[in-house]
Structures are given as C-alpha cells and as structure tokens.
PyMOL Python script that loads the backbone (N, CA, C, O; Angstrom):
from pymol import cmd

cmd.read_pdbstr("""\
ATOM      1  N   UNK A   1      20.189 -52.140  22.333  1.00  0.00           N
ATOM      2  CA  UNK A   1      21.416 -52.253  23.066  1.00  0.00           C
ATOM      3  C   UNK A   1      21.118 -51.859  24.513  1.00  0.00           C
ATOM      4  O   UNK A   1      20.488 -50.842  24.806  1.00  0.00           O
ATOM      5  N   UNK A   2      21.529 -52.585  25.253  1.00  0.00           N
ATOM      6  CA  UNK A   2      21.018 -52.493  26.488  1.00  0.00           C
ATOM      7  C   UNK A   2      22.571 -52.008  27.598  1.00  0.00           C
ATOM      8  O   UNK A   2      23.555 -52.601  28.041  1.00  0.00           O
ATOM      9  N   UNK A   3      21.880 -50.281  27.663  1.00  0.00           N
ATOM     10  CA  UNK A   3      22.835 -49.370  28.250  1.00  0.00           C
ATOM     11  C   UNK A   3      22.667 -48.574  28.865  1.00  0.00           C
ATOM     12  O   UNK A   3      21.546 -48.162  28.566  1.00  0.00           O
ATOM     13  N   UNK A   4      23.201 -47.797  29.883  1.00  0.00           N
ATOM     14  CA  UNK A   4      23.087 -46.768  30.779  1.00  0.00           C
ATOM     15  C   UNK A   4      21.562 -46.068  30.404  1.00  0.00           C
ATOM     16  O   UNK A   4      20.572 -46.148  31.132  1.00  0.00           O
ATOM     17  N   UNK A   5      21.636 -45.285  28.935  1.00  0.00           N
ATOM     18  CA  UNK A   5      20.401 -44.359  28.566  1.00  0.00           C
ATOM     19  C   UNK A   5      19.192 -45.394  28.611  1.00  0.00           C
ATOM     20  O   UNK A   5      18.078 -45.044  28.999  1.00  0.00           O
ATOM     21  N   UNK A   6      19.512 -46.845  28.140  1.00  0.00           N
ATOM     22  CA  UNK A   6      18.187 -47.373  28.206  1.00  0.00           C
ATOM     23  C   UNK A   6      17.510 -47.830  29.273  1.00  0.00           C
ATOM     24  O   UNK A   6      16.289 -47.847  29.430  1.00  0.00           O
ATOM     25  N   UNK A   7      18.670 -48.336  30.267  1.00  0.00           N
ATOM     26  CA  UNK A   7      18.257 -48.911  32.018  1.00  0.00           C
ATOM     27  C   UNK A   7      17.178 -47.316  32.361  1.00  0.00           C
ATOM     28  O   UNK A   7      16.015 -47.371  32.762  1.00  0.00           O
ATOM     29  N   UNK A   8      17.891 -46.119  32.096  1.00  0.00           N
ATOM     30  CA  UNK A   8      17.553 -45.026  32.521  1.00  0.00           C
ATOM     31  C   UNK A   8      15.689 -44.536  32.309  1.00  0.00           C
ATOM     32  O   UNK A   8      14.725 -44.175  32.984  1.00  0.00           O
ATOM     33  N   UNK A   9      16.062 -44.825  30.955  1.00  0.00           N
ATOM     34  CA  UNK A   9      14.383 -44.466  30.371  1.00  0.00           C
ATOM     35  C   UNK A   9      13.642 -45.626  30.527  1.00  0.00           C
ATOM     36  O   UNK A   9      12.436 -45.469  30.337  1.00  0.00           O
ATOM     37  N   UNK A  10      14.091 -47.007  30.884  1.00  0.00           N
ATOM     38  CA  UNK A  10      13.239 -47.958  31.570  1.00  0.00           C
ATOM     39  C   UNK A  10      12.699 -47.659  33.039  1.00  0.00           C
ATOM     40  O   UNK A  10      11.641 -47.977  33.581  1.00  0.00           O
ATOM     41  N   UNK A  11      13.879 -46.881  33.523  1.00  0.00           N
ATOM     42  CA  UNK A  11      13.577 -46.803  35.116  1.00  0.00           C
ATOM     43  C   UNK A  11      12.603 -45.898  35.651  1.00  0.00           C
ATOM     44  O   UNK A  11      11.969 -45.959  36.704  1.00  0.00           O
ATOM     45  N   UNK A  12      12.598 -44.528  34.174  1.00  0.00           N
ATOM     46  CA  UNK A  12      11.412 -43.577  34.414  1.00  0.00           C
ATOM     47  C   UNK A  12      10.557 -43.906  33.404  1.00  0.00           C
ATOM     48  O   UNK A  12      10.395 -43.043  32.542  1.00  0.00           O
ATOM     49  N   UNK A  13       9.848 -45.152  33.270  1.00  0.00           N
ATOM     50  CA  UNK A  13       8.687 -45.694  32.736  1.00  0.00           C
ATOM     51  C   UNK A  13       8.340 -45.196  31.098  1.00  0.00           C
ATOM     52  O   UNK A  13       7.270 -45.369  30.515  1.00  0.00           O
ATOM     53  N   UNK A  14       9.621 -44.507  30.535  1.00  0.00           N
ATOM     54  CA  UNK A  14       9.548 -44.020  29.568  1.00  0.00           C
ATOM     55  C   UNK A  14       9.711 -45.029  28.173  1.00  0.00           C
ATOM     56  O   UNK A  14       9.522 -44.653  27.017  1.00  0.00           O
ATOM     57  N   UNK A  15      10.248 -46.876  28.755  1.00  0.00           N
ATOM     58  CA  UNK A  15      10.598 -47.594  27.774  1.00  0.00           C
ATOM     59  C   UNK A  15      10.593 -48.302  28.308  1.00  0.00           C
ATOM     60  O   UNK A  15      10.969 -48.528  29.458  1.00  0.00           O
ATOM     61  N   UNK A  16       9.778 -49.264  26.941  1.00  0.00           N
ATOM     62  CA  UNK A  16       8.851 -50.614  28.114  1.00  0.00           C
ATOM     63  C   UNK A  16       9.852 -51.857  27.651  1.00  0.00           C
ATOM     64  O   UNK A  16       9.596 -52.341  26.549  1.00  0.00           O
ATOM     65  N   UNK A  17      11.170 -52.518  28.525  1.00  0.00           N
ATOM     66  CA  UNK A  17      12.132 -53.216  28.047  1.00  0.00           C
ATOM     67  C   UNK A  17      11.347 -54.627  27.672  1.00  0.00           C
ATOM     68  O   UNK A  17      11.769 -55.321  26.747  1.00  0.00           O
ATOM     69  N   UNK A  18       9.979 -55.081  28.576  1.00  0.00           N
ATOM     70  CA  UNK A  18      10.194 -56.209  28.395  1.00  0.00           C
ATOM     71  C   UNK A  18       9.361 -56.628  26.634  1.00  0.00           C
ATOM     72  O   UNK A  18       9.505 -57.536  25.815  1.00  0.00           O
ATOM     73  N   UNK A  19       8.803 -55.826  26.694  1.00  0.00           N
ATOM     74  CA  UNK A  19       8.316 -55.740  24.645  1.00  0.00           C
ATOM     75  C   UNK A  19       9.425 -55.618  24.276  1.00  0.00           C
ATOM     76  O   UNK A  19      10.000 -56.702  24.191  1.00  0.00           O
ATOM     77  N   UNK A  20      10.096 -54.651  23.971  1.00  0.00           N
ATOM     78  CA  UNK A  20      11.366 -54.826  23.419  1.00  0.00           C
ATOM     79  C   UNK A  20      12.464 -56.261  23.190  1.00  0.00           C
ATOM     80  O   UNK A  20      13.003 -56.843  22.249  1.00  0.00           O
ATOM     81  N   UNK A  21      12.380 -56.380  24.768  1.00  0.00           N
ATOM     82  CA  UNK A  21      13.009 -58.025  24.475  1.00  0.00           C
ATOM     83  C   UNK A  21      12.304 -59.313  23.932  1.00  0.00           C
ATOM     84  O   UNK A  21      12.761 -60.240  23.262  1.00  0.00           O
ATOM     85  N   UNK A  22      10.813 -59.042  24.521  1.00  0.00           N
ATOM     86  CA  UNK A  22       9.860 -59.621  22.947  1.00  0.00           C
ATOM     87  C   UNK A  22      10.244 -59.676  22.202  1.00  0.00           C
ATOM     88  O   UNK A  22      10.986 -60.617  21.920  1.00  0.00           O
ATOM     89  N   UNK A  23       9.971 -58.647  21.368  1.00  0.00           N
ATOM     90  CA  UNK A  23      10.415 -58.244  19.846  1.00  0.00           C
ATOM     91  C   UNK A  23      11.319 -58.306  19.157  1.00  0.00           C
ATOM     92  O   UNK A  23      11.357 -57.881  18.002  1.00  0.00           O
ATOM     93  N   UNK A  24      12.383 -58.959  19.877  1.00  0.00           N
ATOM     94  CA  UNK A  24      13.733 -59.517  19.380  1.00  0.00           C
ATOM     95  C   UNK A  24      13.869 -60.485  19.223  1.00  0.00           C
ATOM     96  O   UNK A  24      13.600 -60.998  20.309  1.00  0.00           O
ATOM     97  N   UNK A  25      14.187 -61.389  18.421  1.00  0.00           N
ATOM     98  CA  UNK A  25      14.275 -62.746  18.224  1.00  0.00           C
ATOM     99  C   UNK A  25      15.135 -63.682  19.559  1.00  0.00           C
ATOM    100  O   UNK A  25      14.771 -64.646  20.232  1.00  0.00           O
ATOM    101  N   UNK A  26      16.140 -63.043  19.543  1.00  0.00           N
ATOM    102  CA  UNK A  26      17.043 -63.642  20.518  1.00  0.00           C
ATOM    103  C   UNK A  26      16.540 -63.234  22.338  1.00  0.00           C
ATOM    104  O   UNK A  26      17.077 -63.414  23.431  1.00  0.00           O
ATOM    105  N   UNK A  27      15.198 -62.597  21.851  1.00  0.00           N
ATOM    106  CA  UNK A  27      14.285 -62.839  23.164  1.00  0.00           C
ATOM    107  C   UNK A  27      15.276 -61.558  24.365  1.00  0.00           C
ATOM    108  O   UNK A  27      14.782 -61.491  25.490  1.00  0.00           O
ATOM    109  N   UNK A  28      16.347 -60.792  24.157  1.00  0.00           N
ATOM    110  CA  UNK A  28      16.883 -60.243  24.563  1.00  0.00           C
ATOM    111  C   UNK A  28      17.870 -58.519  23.963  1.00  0.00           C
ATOM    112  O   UNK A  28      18.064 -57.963  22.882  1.00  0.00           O
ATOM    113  N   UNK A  29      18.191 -58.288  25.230  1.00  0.00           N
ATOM    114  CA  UNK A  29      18.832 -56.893  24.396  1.00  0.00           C
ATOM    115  C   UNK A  29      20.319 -57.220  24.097  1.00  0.00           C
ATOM    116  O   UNK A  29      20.963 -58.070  24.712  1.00  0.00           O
ATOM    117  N   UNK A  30      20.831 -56.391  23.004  1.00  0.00           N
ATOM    118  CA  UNK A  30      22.283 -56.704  23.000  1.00  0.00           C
ATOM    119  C   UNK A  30      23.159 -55.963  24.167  1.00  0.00           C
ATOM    120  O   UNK A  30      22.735 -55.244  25.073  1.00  0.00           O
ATOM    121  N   UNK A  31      24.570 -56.366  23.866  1.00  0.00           N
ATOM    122  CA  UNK A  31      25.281 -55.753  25.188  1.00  0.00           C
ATOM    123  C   UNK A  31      26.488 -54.934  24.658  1.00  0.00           C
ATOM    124  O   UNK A  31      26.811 -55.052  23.476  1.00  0.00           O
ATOM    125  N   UNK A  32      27.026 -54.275  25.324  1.00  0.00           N
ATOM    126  CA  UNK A  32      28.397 -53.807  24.660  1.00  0.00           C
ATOM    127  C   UNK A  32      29.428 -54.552  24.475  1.00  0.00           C
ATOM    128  O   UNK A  32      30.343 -54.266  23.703  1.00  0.00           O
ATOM    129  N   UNK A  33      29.371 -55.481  25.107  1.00  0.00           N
ATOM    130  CA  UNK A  33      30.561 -56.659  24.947  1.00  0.00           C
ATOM    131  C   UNK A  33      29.939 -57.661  23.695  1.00  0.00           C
ATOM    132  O   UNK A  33      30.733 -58.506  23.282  1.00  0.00           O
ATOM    133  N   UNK A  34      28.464 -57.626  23.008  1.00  0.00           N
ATOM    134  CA  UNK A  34      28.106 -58.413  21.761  1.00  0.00           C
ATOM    135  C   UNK A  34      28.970 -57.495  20.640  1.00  0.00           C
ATOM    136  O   UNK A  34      29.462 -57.943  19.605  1.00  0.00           O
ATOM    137  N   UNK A  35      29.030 -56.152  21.089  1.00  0.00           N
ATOM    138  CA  UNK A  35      29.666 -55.414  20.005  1.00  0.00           C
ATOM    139  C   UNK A  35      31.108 -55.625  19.810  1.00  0.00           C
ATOM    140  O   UNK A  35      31.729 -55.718  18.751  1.00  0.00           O
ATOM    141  N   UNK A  36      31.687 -55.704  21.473  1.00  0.00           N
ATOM    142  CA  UNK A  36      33.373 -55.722  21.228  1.00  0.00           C
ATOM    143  C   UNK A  36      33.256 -56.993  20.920  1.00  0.00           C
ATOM    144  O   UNK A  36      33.754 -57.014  19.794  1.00  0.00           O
ATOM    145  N   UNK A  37      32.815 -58.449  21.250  1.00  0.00           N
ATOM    146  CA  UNK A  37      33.351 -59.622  20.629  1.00  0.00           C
ATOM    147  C   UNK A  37      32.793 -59.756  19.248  1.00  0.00           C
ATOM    148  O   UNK A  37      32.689 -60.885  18.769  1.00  0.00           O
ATOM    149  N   UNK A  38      32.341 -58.464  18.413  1.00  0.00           N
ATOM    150  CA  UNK A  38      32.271 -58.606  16.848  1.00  0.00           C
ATOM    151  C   UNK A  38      33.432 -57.812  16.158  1.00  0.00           C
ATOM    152  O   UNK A  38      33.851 -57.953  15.009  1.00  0.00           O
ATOM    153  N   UNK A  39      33.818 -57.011  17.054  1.00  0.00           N
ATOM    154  CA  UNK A  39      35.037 -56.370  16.638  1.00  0.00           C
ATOM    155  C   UNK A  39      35.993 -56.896  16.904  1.00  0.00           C
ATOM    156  O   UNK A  39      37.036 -56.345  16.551  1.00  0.00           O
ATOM    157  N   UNK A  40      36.059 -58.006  17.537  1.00  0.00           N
ATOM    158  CA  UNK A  40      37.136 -58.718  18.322  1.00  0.00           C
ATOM    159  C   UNK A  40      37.505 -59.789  17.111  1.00  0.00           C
ATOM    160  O   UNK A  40      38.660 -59.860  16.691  1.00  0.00           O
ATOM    161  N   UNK A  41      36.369 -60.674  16.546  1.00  0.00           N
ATOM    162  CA  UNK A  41      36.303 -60.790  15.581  1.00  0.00           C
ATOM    163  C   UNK A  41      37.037 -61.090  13.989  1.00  0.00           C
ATOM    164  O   UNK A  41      37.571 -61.919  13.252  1.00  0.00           O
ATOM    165  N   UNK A  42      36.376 -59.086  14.229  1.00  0.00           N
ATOM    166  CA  UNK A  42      36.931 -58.885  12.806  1.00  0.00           C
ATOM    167  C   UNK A  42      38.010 -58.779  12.895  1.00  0.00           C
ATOM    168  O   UNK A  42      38.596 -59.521  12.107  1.00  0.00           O
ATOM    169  N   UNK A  43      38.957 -57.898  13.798  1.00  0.00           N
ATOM    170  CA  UNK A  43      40.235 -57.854  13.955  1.00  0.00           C
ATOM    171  C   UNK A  43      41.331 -58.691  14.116  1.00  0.00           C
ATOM    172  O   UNK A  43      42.471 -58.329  14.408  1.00  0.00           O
ATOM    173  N   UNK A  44      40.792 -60.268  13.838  1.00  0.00           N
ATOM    174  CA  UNK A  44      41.551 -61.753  14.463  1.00  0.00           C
ATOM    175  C   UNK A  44      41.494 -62.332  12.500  1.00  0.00           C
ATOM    176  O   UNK A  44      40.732 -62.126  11.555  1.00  0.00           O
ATOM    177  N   UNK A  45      42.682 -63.052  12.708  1.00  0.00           N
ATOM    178  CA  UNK A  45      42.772 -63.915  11.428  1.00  0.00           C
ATOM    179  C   UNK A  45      41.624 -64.832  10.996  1.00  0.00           C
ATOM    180  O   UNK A  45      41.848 -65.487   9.978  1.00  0.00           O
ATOM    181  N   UNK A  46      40.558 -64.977  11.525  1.00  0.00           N
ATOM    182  CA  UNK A  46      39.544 -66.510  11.007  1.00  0.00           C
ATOM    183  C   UNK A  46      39.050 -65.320  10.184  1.00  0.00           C
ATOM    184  O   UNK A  46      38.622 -65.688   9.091  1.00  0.00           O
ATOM    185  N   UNK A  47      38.970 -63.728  10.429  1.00  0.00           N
ATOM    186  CA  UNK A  47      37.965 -63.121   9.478  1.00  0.00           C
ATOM    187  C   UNK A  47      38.585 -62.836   8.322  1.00  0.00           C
ATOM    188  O   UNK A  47      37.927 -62.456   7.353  1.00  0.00           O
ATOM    189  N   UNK A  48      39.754 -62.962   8.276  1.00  0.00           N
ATOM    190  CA  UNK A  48      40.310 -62.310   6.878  1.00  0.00           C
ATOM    191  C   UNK A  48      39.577 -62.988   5.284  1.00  0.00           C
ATOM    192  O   UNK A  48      40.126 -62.466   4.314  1.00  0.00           O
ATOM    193  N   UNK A  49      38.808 -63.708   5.015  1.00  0.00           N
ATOM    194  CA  UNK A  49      37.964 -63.880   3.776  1.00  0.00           C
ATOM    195  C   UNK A  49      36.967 -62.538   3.979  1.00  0.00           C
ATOM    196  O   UNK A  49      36.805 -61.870   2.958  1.00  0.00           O
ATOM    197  N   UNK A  50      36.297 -62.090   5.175  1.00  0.00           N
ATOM    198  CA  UNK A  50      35.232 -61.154   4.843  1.00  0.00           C
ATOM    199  C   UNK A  50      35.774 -59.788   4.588  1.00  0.00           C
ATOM    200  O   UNK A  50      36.352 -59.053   5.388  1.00  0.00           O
ATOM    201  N   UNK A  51      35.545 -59.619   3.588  1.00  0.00           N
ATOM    202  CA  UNK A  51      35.335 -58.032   2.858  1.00  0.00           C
ATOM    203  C   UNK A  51      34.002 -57.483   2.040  1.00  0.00           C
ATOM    204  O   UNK A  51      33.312 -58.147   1.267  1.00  0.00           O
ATOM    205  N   UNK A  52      33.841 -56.236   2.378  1.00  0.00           N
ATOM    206  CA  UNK A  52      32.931 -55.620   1.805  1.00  0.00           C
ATOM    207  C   UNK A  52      31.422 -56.161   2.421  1.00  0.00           C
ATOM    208  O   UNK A  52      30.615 -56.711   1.671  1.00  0.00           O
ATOM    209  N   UNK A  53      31.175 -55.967   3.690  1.00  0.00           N
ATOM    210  CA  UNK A  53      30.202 -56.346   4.296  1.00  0.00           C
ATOM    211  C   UNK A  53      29.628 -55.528   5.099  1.00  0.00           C
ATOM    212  O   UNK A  53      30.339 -54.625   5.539  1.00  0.00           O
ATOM    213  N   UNK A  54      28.141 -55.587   5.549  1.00  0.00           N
ATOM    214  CA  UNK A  54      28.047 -54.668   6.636  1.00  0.00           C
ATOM    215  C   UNK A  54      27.890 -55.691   7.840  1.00  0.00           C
ATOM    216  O   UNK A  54      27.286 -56.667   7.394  1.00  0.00           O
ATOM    217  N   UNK A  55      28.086 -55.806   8.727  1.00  0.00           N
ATOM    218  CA  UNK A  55      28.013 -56.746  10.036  1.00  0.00           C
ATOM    219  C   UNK A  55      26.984 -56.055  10.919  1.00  0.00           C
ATOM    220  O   UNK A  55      27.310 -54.983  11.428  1.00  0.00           O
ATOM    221  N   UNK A  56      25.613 -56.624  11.183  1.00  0.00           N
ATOM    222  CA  UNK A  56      24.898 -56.374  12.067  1.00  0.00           C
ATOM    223  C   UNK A  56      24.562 -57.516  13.261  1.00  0.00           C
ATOM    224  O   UNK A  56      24.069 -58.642  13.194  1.00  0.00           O
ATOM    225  N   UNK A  57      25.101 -56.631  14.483  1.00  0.00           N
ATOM    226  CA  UNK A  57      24.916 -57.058  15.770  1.00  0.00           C
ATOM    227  C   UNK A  57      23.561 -56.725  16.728  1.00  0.00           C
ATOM    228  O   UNK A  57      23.597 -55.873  17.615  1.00  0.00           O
ATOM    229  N   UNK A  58      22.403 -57.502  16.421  1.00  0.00           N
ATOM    230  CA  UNK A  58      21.211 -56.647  16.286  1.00  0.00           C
ATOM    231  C   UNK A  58      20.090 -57.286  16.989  1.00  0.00           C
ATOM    232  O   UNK A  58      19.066 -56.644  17.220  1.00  0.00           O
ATOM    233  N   UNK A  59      20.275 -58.984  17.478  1.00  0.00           N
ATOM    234  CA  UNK A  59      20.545 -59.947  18.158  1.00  0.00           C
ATOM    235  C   UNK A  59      18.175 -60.453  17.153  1.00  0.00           C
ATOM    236  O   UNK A  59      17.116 -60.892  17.602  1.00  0.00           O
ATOM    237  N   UNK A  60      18.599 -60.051  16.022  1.00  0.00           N
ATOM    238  CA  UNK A  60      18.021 -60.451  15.284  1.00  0.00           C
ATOM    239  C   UNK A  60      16.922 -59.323  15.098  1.00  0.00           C
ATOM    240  O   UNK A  60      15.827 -59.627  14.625  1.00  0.00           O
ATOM    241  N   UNK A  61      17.255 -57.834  15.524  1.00  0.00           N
ATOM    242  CA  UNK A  61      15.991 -56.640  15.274  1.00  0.00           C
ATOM    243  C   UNK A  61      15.630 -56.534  13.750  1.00  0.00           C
ATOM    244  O   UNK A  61      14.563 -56.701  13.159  1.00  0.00           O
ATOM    245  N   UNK A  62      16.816 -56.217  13.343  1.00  0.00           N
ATOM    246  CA  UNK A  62      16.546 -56.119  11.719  1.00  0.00           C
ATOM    247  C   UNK A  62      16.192 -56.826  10.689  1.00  0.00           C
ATOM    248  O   UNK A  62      15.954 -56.522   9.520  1.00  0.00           O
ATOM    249  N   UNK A  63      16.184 -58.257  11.527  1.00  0.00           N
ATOM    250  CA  UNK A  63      15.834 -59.439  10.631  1.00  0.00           C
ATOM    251  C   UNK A  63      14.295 -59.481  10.913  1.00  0.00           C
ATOM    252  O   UNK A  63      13.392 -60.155  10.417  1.00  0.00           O
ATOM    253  N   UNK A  64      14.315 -58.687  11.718  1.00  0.00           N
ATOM    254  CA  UNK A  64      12.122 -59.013  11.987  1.00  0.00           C
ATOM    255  C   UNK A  64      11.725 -57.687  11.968  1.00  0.00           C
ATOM    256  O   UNK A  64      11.354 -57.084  12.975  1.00  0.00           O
ATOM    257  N   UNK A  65      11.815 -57.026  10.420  1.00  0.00           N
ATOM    258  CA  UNK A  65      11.532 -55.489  10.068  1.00  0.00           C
ATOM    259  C   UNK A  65      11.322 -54.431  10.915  1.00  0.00           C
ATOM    260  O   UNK A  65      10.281 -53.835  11.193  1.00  0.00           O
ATOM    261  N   UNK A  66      12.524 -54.271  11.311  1.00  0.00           N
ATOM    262  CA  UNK A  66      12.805 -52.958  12.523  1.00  0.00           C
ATOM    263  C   UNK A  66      10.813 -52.366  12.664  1.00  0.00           C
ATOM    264  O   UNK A  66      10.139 -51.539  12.050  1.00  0.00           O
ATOM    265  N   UNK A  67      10.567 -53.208  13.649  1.00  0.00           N
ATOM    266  CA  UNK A  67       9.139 -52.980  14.380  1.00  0.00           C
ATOM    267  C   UNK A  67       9.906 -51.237  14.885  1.00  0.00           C
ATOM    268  O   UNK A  67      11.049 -50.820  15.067  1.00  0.00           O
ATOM    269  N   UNK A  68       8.339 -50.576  14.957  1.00  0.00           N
ATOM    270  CA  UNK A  68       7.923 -49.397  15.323  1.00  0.00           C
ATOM    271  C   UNK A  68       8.759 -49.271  17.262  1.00  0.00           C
ATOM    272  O   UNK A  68       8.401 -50.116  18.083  1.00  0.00           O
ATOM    273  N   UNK A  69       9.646 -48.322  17.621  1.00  0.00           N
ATOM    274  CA  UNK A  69       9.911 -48.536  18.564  1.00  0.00           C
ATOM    275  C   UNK A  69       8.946 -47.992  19.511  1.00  0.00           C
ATOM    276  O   UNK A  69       8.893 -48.399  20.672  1.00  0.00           O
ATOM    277  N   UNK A  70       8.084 -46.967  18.989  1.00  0.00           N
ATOM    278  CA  UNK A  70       6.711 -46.420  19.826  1.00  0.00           C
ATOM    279  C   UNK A  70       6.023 -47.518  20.449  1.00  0.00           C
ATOM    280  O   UNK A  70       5.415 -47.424  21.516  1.00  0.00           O
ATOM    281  N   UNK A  71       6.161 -48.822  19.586  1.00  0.00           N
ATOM    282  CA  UNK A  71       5.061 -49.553  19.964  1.00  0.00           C
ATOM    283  C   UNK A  71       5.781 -50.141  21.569  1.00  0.00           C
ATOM    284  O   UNK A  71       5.223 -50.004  22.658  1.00  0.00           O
ATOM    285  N   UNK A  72       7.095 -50.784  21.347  1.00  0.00           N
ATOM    286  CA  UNK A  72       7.819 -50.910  22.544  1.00  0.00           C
ATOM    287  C   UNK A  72       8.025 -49.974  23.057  1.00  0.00           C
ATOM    288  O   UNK A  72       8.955 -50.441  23.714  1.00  0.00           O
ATOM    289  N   UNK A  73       7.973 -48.758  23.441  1.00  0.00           N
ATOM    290  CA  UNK A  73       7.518 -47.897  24.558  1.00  0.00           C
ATOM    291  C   UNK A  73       6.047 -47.998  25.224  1.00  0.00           C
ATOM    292  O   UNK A  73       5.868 -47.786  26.423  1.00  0.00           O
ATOM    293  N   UNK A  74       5.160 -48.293  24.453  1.00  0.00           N
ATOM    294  CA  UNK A  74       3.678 -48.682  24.950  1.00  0.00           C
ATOM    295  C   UNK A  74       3.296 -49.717  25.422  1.00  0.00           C
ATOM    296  O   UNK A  74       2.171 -50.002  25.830  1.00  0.00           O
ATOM    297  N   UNK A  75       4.624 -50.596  25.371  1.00  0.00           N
ATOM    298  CA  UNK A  75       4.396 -51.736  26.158  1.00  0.00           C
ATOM    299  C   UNK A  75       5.116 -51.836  27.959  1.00  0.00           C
ATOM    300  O   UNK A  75       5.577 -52.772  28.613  1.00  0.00           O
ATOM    301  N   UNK A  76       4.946 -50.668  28.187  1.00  0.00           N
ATOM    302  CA  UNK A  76       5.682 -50.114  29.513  1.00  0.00           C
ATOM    303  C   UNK A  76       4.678 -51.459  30.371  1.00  0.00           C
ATOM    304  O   UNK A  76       4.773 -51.619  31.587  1.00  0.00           O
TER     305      UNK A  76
END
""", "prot")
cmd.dss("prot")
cmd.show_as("cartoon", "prot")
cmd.util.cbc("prot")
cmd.orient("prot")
C-alpha cells in the first residue's frame, strides 16, 4: 500500500519501492482509494449476493506467495 510510512522509508533508502512494484503483479502499489472503492463496493447493492468472504485488495501480492519483504528492501 503505497502511503505516507512507505514514501517515508523509500525516501530514507530503507525500502526499495521499485522491487516491490516488481513483485506485484499489477506491476504497482495499491492506494487508499483501491481500498475505499472496495468498500464502496461492498456497501452498494450489485454486492448483495457476496457473503462470507474475505476480499483482498492486494493488487495481486498474495496471489504470487507473499514474497519475502526483506528481499524488496534489498532491492533499494
């Protein structure tokens, strides 16, 4: 998720964004607004069939076995 703490620890070389956005399928970080338009979403009538789900907004991390995030820090 690409936010204040992470711009931050990118900016002091502590987190290497562009591996990270590698390592994501969707080639990018998510945003806070990927989160509100999933909550936006759920809270609107087209969702009312889904129940009992978990909804991941993840812009495909978890689908490509949550890689080691050490390793995307070493890719500073």
């Amino acid at each position: 998720m690409e936010t204040g703490l992470v711009a931050s620890l990118a900016a002091a070389g502590r987190l290497g964004l562009a591996a990270l956005r590698s390592r994501t399928p969707l080639s990018r970080l998510g945003s806070p607004g990927d989160i509100a338009d999933l909550a936006l979403f759920l809270a609107s009538d087209v969702s009312a069939g889904i129940t009992g789900q978990v909804m991941v907004s993840d812009g495909g991390w978890s689908a490509d076995g949550f890689g080691v995030i050490a390793s995307a820090a070493a890719g500073r």
